[in-house]
N, C-alpha and C positions, 0 to 999 in steps of 0.2 A: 976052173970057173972063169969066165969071161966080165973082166970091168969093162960097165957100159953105163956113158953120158948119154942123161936123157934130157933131150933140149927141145921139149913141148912139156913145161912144167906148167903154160898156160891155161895146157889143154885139161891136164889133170895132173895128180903129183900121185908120190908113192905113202902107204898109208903108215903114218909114223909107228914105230914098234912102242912108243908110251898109250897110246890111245886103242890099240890093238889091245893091252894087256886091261884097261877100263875097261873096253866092252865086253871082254872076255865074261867080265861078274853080267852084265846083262842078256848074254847069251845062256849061261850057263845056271846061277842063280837065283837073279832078279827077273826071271822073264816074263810072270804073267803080265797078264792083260793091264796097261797103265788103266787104271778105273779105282775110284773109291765106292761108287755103286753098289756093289753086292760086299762092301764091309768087311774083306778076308784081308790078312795081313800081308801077304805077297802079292796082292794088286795096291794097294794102298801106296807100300812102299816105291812100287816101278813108277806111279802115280810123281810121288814126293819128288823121286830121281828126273822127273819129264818134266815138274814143275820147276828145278834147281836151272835143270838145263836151257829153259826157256826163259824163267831168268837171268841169266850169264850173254844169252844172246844179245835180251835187250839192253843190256848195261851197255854190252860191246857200240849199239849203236844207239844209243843214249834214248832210247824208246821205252813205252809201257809195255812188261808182261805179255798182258792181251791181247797187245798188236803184232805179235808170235803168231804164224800157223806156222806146221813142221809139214814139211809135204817127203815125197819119195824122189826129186829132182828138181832140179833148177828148168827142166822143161815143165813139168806142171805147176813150178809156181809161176812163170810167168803166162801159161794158157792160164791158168785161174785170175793170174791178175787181167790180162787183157780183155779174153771172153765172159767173167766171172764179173765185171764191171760192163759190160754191153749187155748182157744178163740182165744186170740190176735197173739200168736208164731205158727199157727201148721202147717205155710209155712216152720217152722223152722227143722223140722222133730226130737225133741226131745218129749221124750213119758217117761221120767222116771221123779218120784215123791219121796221125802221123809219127812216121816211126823215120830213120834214118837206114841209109843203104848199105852201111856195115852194120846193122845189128846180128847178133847170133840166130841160129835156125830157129828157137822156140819164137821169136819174135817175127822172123821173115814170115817163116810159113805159117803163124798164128794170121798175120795180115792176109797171108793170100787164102788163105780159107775163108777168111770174113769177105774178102772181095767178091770171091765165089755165092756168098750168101747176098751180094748186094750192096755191100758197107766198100763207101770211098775212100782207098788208101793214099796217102801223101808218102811218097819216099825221100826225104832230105838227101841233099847231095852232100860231100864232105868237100876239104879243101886238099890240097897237098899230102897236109900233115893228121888227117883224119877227122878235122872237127868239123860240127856243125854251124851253121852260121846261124846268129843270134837272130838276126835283120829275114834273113828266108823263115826261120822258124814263126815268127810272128806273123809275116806274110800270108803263112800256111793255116794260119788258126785262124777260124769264121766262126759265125752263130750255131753251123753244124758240128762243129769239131766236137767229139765226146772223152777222147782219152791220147796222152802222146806216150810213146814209147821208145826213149834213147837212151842206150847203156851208159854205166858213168866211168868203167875202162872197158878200152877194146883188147879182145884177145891173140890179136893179131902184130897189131904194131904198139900195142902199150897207149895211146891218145885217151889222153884221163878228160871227159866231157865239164863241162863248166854247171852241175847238176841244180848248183843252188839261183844260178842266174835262169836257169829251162825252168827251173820247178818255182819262181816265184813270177815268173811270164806264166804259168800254166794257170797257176793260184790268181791272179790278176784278173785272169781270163774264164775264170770258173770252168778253167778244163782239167782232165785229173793228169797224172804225169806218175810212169813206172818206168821206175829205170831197176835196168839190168843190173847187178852187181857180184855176179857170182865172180867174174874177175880181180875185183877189188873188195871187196869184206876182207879186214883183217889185216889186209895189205896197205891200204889209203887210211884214215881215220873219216869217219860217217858221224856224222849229228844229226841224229834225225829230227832236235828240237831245232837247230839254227834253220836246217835247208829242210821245206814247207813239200817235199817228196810225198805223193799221197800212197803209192804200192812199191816195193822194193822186193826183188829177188837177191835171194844167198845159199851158198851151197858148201856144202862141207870137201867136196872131191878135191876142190882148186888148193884146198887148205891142208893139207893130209890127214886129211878127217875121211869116215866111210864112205862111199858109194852107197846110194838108194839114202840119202838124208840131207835133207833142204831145208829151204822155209820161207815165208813171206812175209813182209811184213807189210799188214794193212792197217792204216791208219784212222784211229776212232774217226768215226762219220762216214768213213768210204763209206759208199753204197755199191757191194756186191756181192755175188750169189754165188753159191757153190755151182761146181758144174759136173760133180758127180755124186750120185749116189748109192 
């Protein structure tokens, strides 16, 4: 057998063998359908177990319950949050976006689809050392601005973003502000009562948690729309 270092633990990690052996009861026992709807005792329960787990999330980030969805990746929570929020506003007739030049794919290419449909992207430049400038980001935001989108770590050179200074310019500005954070959940500490973040992506993979289990977090009042059905 071959020992081998794995040195993209940012990209993803290996899935811990205590968490392996949890799921194991939810593949095997607990599987039906989470629902109390139809009343039978093995959805019920899977039910209770989705409810424990979405509470534990929001503790972790000092959030409501509620403001939990569980999605299949950290790419669909952030298309849901970016497009799932222009969804919601476009009686509003704003069409401008800013997001920063290292953000991860679901955000680049979420911007260059919307560009594609017509919606003007702002791309932040960074400095040196990866951050966004405070002074351009304000610059960037107008009467049309409807949502910005800048990670709060990068997964590349580690530049932890200044989330709570972006998200209380965004809030100032009546603009919404999602930041990325499947890099840092778990790793950083997140209050999501201190910093005024209106959508937040999180992912289990980066964490040695499963593949295919995410989540978002939208904050009572967002206004936005599913974008599948």
């Amino acid at each position: 057998m071959i020992n081998r270092i794995y040195l993209d633990n940012s990209a993803t990690t290996r899935l811990d063998e205590r968490v392996l052996e949890k799921m194991k009861e939810y593949y095997l026992e607990k599987y039906a359908v989470a629902t109390s709807e139809f009343a039978y005792t093995p959805g019920i329960e899977a039910k209770e177990s989705l409810d424990n787990a979405r509470q534990v999330i929001a503790q972790k980030l000092n959030a409501n319950q509620e403001e939990i969805i569980f999605t299949s990746s950290d790419t669909e929570s952030t298309n849901l949050a970016i497009k799932g929020v222009i969804k919601a506003n476009k009686n509003k007739n704003k069409n401008h976006i800013i997001v920063s030049k290292i953000e991860d794919f679901p955000v680049l290419n979420s911007a260059k689809s919307l560009e594609k449909e017509g919606y003007k992207v702002s791309y932040l430049s960074v400095d040196e050392e990866g951050f966004v400038s405070i002074e351009d980001l304000k610059k960037e935001i107008n009467e049309n601005t409807l949502i910005v989108s800048i990670q709060h770590a990068n997964q590349e050179i580690g530049t932890i973003q200044d989330i709570k200074t972006i998200a209380e310019i965004c809030k100032e500005k009546g603009v919404y502000y999602h930041a990325d954070a499947t890099h840092s959940f778990m790793r950083i500490p997140i209050d999501l009562k201190d910093t005024p973040v209106d959508l937040m992506t999180i992912s289990a993979h980066t964490i040695h948690g499963p593949r295919g289990i995410a989540g978002l977090f939208v904050r009572k009042g967002t206004k936005i729309e599913k974008i599948m059905d």
